[in-house]
C-alpha positions in Angstrom: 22.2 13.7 5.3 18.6 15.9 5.6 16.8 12.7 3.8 18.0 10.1 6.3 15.2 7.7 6.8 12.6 10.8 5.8 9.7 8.4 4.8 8.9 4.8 6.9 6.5 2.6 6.1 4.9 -0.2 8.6 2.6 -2.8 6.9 2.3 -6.9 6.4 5.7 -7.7 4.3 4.4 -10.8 2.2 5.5 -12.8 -0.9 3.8 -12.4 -3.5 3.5 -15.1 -5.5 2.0 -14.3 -9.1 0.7 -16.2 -12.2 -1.4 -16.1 -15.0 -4.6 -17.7 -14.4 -7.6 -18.9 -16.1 -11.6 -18.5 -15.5 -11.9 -22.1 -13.8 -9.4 -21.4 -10.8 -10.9 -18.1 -10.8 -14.3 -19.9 -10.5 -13.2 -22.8 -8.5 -11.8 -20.4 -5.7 -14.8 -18.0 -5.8 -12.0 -15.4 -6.6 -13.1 -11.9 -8.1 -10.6 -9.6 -10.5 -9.2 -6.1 -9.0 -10.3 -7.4 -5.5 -8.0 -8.1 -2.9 -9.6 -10.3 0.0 -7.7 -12.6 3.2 -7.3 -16.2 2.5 -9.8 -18.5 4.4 -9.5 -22.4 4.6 -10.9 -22.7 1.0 -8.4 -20.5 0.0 -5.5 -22.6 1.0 -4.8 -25.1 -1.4 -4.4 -22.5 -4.1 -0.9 -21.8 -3.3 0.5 -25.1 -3.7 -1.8 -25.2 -7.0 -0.8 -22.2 -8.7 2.8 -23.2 -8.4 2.7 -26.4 -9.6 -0.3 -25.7 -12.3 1.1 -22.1 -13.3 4.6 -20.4 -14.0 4.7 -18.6 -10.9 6.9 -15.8 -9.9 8.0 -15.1 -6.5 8.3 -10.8 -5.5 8.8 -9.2 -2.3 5.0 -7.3 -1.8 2.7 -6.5 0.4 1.3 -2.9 0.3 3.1 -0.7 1.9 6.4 -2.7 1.4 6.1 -1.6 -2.4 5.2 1.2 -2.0 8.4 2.0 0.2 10.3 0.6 -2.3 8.8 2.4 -5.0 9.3 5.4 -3.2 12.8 4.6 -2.8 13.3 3.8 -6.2 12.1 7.2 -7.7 14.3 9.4 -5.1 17.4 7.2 -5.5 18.7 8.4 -2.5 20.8 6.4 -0.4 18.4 5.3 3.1 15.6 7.7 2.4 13.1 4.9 3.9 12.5 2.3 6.0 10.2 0.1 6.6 8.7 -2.0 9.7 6.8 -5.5 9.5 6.9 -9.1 10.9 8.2 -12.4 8.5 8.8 -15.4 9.5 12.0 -17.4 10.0 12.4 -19.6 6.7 13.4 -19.3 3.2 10.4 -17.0 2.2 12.0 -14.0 4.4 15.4 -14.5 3.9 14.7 -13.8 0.4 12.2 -11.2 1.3 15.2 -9.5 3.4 17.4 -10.0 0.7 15.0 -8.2 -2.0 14.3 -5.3 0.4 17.9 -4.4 0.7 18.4 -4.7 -2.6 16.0 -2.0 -3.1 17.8 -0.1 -0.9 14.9 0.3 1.7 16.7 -0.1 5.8 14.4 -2.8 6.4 13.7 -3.9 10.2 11.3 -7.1 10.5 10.6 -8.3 13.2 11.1 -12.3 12.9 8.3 -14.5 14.2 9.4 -18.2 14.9 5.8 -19.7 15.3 4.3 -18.4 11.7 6.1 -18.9 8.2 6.5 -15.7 6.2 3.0 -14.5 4.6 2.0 -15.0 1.1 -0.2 -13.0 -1.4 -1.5 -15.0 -4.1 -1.5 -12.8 -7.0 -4.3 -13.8 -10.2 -3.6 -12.3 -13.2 -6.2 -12.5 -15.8 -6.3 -10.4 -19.0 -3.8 -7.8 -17.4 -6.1 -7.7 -14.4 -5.0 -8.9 -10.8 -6.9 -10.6 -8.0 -5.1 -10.7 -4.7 -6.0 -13.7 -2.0 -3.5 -13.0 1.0 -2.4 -15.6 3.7 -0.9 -13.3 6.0 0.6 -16.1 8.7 4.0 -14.1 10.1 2.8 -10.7 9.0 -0.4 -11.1 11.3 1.7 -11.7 14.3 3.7 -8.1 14.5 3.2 -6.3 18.0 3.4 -3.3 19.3 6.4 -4.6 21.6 8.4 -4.8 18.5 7.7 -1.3 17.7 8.3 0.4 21.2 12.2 -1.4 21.4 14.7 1.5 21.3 16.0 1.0 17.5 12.9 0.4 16.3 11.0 3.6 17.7 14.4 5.9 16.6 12.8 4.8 13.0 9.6 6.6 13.9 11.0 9.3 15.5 13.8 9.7 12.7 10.7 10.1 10.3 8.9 12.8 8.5 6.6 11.2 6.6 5.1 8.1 7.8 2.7 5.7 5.7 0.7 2.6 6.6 -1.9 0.5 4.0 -5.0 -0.1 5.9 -4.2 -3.4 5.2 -2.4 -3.4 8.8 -5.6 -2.4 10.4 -6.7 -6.1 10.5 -2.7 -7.0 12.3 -1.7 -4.2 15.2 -4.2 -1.2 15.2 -2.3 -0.3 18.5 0.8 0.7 17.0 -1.3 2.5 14.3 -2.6 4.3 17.0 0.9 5.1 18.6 2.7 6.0 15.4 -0.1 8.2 14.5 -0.1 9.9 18.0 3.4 10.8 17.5 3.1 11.9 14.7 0.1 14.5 15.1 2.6 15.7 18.3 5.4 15.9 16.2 3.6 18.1 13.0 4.6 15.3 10.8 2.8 14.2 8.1 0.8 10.9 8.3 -0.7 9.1 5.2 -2.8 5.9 5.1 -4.9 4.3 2.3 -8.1 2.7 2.0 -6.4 -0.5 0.7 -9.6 -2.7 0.0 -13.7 -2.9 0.5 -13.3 -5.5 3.3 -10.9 -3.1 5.4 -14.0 -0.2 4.9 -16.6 -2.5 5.7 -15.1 -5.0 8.4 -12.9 -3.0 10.0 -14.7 -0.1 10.1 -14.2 0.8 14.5 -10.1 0.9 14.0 -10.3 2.7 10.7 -12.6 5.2 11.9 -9.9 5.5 15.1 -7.1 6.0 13.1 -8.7 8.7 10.5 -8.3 11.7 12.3 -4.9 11.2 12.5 -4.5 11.1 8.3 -3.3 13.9 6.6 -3.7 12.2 3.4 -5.8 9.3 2.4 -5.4 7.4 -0.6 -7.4 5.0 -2.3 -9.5 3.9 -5.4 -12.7 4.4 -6.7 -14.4 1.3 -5.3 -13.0 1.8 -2.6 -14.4 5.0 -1.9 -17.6 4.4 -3.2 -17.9 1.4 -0.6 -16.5 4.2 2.6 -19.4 5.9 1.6 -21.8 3.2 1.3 -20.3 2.0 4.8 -20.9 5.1 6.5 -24.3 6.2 5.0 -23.5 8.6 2.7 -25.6 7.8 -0.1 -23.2 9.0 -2.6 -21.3 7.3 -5.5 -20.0 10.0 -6.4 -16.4 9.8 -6.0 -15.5 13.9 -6.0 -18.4 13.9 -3.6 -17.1 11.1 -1.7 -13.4 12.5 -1.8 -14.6 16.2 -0.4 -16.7 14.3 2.7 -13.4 11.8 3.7 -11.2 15.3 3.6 -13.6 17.2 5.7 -14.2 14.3 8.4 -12.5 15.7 11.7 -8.7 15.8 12.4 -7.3 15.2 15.2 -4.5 18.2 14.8 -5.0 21.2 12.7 -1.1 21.4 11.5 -2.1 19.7 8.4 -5.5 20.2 6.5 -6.5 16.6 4.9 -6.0 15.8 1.6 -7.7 12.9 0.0 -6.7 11.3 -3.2 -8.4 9.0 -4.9 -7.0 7.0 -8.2 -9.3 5.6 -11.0 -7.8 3.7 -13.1 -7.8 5.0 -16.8 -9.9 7.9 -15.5 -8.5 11.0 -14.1 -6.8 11.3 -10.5 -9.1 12.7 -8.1 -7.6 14.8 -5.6 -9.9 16.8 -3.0 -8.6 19.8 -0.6 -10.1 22.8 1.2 -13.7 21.8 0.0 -12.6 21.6 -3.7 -12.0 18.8 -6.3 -9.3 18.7 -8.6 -8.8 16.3 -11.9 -5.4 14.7 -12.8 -5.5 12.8 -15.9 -3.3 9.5 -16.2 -0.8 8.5 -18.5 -2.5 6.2 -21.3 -1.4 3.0 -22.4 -2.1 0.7 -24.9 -4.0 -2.4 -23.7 -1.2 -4.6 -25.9 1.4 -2.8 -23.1 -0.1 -4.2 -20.1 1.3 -6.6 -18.3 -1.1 -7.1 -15.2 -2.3 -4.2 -12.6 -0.7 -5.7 -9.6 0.9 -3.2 -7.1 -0.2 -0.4 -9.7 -2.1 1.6 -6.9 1.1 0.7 -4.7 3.3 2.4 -7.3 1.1 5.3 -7.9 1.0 6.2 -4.0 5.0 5.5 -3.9 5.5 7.3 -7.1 3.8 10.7 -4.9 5.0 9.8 -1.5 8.9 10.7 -3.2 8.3 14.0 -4.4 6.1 15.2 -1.1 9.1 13.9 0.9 10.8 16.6 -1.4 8.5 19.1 -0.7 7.2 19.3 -4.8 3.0 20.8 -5.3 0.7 18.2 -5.2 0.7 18.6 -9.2 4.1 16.8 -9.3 3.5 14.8 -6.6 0.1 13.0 -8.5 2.5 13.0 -11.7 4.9 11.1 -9.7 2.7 8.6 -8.8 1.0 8.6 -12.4 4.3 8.0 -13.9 5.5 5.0 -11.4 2.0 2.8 -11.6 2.3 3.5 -15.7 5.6 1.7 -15.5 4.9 -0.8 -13.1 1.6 -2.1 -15.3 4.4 -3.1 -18.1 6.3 -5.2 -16.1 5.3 -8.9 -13.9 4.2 -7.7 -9.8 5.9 -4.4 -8.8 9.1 -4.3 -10.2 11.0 -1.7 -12.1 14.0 -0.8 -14.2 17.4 0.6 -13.0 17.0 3.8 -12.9 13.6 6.1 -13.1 13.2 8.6 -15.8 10.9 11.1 -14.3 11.6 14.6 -13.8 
C-alpha cells in the first residue's frame, strides 16, 4: 500500500481535559483566552477543581496528536499515519492508547513509569479556549526511544513528517535527528509555531530546527510575536509570513512555505516572495462550540491532501474545512466520516 504510514507525527500526547469556565477561575488562575501556556505550581490545583466544579470531558490531545488524527480522519485510509510520544503508565494512557487506535492512527508511545500521563487543561469561555498544560510523561520522551529499530523504521517509512513546536520544550535532539533525515531523504518536513512562549522562550532550538522546515504553520499572534522576538519591527503578518519563508534552509529540495491562519480572517499563505489570501469558511457565532484544537484541525485538515499531492489551494481548503467542523463539536472530535471533496 503507497500510503503506508506516509505522514508521522512526534509531539507531547496529553489528555485533555475540557470544561466550560467562568471569569473568576479565569481570574483566579491568571489564565488568558486563545493562549496556551505550561502549568506552574499555581497552576496545579486547577485540574482537580475543574473536575469536580465543572462537567469536564476527557479527549485524547495534545498538538500534533490531533492533528495526526485529523489527518487521518480526512484521508480514511487504513495506517496512513503514525505518531510518536511518551504517556505514562496508568489509566490516563491506557485510554489515550485506546482513543488513538480508535482513530486509526499506528500509535507508538513510549511508556514512562516515573511520570503519570500529561494533561491539558482546556478553558472554554464564550466558544473561546485557554490551554494550561501539565505535561508530566510527555516531558520525559528521549531520543533513545526514537533511535530503537521499530521506532526509527516509522521515520524512515515516512514522507511527510510533522512536529508542533510544542516538543521544542521536551527532546529538541530528536527534532534535530528526524529533521536531518529528513533534509537527506528530500522529504518534506513541517513544524508550527504552536504558541508565543515557544517563540519567545525557546527561541535557540527553534531557530535550530527552522532551516530544516519546509512549511511552517502558525497564527497570527503568533507570528506577530516571531517577529517581535527576532527584531523585525513588523506586525504585519504577510510581511512577517514572506520574512519566516525566506529565512535560510538548510536543503534547497523544497523552497519554504509558510502559512499562517487568522481566525475569521483570511488564510495567509506566503511562497517565492509572494502572499496569497484564502478566505475561511464562516460560521455563525450561535454554531460555535469552543476553538480548541481548531488550528490543530486546520493543519491536519491540509497535511491529508499534501500527503496526496493536491495544490496548496486544496490543501488550505482542507484544513479550512476540518477546523470549521471541529469548532462545532466539544475538543477535537469529529463525525464518522468527512464530507470534503
Amino acid at each position: 500500500m503507497a500510503y503506508e504510514g506516509i505522514l508521522l507525527g512526534m509531539g507531547n500526547p496529553l489528555l485533555d481535559i475540557s470544561a466550560v469556565v467562568d471569569e473568576q477561575f479565569l481570574e483566579k488562575y491568571d489564565i488568558k483566552l486563545n493562549n496556551a501556556i505550561l502549568a506552574e505550581d499555581n497552576h496545579l490545583p486547577m485540574y482537580e477543581e475543574m473536575a469536580t466544579k465543572y462537567n469536564v470531558e476527557y479527549i485524547a490531545g495534545g498538538a500534533t496528536q490531533n492533528s495526526i488524527r485529523v489527518a487521518q480522519w480526512m484521508l480514511q485510509i487504513p495506517g496512513a499515519t503514525s505518531y510518536i510520544g511518551s504517556i505514562g503508565k496508568d489509566k490516563f494512557g491506557e485510554e489515550m492508547k485506546k482513543n488513538s487506535k480508535l482513530a486509526g492512527v499506528n500509535v507508538n508511545y513510549y511508556e514512562d513509569d516515573s511520570a503519570p500521563t500529561g494533561t491539558c487543561a482546556v478553558c472554554v469561555d464564550g466558544g473561546e479556549r485557554s490551554l494550561v498544560a501539565n505535561l508530566s510523561a510527555a516531558n520525559c520522551y528521549k531520543s533513545d526511544h526514537l533511535k530503537q529499530p521499530e521506532i526509527w523504521s516509522l521515520v524512515e517509512k515516512a514522507k511527510y513528517i510533522y512536529i508542533a513546536g510544542f516538543f521544542l520544550t521536551v527532546s529538541p535532539e530528536s527534532i534535530q535527528l528526524v529533521a536531518a533525515h529528513a533534509a537527506a531523504n528530500n522529504k518534506v518536513f513541517v513544524m508550527n509555531l504552536s504558541a508565543p512562549f515557544i517563540c519567545e522562550f525557546f527561541k535557540d532550538v527553534q531557530e535550530q530546527a527552522l532551516p530544516y522546515v519546509d512549511y511552517v504553520f502558525g497564527n497570527e499572534t503568533e507570528a506577530r510575536t516571531f517577529s517581535k522576538v527576532h527584531g523585525w519591527e513588523t506586525d504585519n503578518v504577510e510581511e512577517i509570513a514572506i520574512k519566516i519563508s525566506q529565512l535560510p534552509k538548510a536543503s534547497g529540495t523544497h523552497k519554504r512555505i509558510t502559512v499562517i491562519s487568522q481566525g475569521a480572517d483570511p488564510v495567509v499563505v506566503a511562497e517565492d516572495g509572494k502572499v496569497k489570501l484564502f478566505p475561511v469558511i464562516l460560521l455563525p457565532k450561535e454554531k460555535l462550540v469552543d476553538t480548541n484544537g481548531a488550528g490543530d484541525a486546520f493543519v491536519g485538515g491540509f497535511l491529508s491532501q499534501l500527503v496526496l499531492e493536491r495544490p496548496i489551494e486544496d490543501c488550505v481548503r482542507a484544513g479550512c474545512y476540518a477546523s470549521n467542523v471541529i469548532i462545532q463539536r466539544s475538543g477535537c472530535t469529529y463525525p464518522e466520516k468527512p464530507d470534503f471533496s
